[in-house]
C-alpha positions in Angstrom: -9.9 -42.9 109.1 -8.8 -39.6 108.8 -9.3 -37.3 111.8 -10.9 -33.6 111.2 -8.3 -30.6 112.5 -8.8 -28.8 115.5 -8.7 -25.4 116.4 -8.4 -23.9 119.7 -9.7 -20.4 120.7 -10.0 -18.2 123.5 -11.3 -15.2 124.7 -8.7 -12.3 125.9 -8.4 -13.3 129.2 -8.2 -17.2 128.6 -11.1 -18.2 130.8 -13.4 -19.0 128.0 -12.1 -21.7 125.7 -13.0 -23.5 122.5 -12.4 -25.9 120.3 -13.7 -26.0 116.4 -13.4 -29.0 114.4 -12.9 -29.2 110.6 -13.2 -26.1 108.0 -15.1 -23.7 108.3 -18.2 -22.5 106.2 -17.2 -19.2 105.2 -14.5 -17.1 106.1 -15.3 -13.1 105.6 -15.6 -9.6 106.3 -18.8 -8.2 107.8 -19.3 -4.6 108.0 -23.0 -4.0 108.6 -23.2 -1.4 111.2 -24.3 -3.4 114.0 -21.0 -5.9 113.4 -18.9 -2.5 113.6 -20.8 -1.6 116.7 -20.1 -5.0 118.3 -16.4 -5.2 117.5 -15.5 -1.5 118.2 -13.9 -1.6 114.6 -14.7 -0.5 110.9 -14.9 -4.0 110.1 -15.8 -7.9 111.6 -13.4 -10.7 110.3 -16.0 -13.6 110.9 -15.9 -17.6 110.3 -18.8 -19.7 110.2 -19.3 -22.9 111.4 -21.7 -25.6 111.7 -22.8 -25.1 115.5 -21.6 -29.1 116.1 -18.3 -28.3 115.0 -18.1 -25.6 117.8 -17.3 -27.0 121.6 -17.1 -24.4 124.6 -14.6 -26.7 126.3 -13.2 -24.7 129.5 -15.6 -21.5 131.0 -19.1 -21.9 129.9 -20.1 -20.5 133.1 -18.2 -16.9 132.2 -19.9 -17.3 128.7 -22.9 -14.0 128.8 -25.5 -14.0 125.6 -27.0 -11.0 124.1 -30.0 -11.2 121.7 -30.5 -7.3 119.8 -32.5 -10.1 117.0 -34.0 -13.7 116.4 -31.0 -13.7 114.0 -28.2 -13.7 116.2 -26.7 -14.0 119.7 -23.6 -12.5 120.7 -21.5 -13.9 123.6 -18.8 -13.0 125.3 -16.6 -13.4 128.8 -18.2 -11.9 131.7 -14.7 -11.4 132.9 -12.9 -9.8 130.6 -15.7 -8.6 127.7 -13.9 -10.2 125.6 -15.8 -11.3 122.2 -15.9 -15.3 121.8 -18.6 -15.7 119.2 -21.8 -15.2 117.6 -24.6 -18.0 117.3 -26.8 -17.3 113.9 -29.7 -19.6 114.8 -32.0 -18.9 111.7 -28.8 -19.6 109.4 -27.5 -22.6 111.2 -24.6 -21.4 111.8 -21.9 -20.1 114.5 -19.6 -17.0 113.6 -16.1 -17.6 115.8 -14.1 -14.7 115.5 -11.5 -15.1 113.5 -8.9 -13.2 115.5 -9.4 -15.6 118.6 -8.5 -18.9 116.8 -4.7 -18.1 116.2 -3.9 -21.1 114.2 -6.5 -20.9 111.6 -5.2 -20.0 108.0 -8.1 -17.3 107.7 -8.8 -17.0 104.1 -11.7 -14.6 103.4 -14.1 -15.6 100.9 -16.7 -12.5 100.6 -17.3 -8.9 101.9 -20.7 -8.9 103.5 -23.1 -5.6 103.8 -20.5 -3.9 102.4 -23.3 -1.3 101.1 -23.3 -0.4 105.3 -19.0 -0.2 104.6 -16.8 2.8 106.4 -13.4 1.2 105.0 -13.1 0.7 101.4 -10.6 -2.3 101.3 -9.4 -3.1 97.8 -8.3 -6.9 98.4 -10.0 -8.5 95.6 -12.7 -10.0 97.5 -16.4 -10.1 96.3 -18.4 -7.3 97.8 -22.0 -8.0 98.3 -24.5 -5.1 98.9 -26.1 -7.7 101.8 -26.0 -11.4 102.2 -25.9 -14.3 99.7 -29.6 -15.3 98.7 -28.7 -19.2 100.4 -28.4 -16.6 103.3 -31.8 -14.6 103.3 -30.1 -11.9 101.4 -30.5 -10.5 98.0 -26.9 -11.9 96.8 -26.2 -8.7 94.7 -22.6 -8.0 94.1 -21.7 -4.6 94.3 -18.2 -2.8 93.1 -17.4 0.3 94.9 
């Protein structure tokens, strides 16, 4: 039987760790305002998982939630602020930040409300005005 990879993750201080098992959903680029917002940055490199493929192995306790919508829950480390992950309950699915899991190969798939964008980034990737229809969004490409 072949075992799944592991990745291990941690917020900036190191109190809050993870593990997440497998391959990710998606691997992208958000840049809706209330990403940018969040990460203090014109942009949000996000993976998505399937929540059972995230663990919280070391910190849960330092691990603070904030719901702005039904659609997602931001948490973070009450020690250090920094950003661990965001849960996307209505999408069944978990965003890990990609910058706090070092080892992963991130290899974005898709630009994501880049209608909402404040850097143009000419890499290639496929720009959608919102969110792919499997997604709740309209799935409309855009070129800017």
């Amino acid at each position: 039987m072949t075992q799944a990879i592991e990745y291990q993750g941690q917020c900036f201080c190191g109190a809050v760790r993870l593990t997440v098992t497998g391959e990710p959903q998606a691997m992208g680029y958000c840049h809706c305002e209330s990403c940018r917002h969040w990460s203090a940055g014109p942009v949000n490199a996000f993976t998505l998982w399937k929540p059972e493929a995230v663990r919280i192995d070391q910190g849960h306790e330092h691990l603070s939630r904030y719901n702005q919508t039904p659609q997602s829950t931001r948490c973070w480390c009450s020690l250090c602020g920094g950003h661990v992950l965001t849960e996307h309950p209505v999408m069944g699915l978990t965003d890990v930040y990609a910058a706090i899991i070092p080892a992963l190969d991130f290899q974005p798939s898709v630009h994501v409300h880049y209608q909402e964008t404040v850097l143009r980034m000419d890499d290639g990737v496929t720009k959608m005005r919102d969110l792919p229809s499997e997604m709740g969004g309209s799935g409309e490409i855009i070129l800017l």
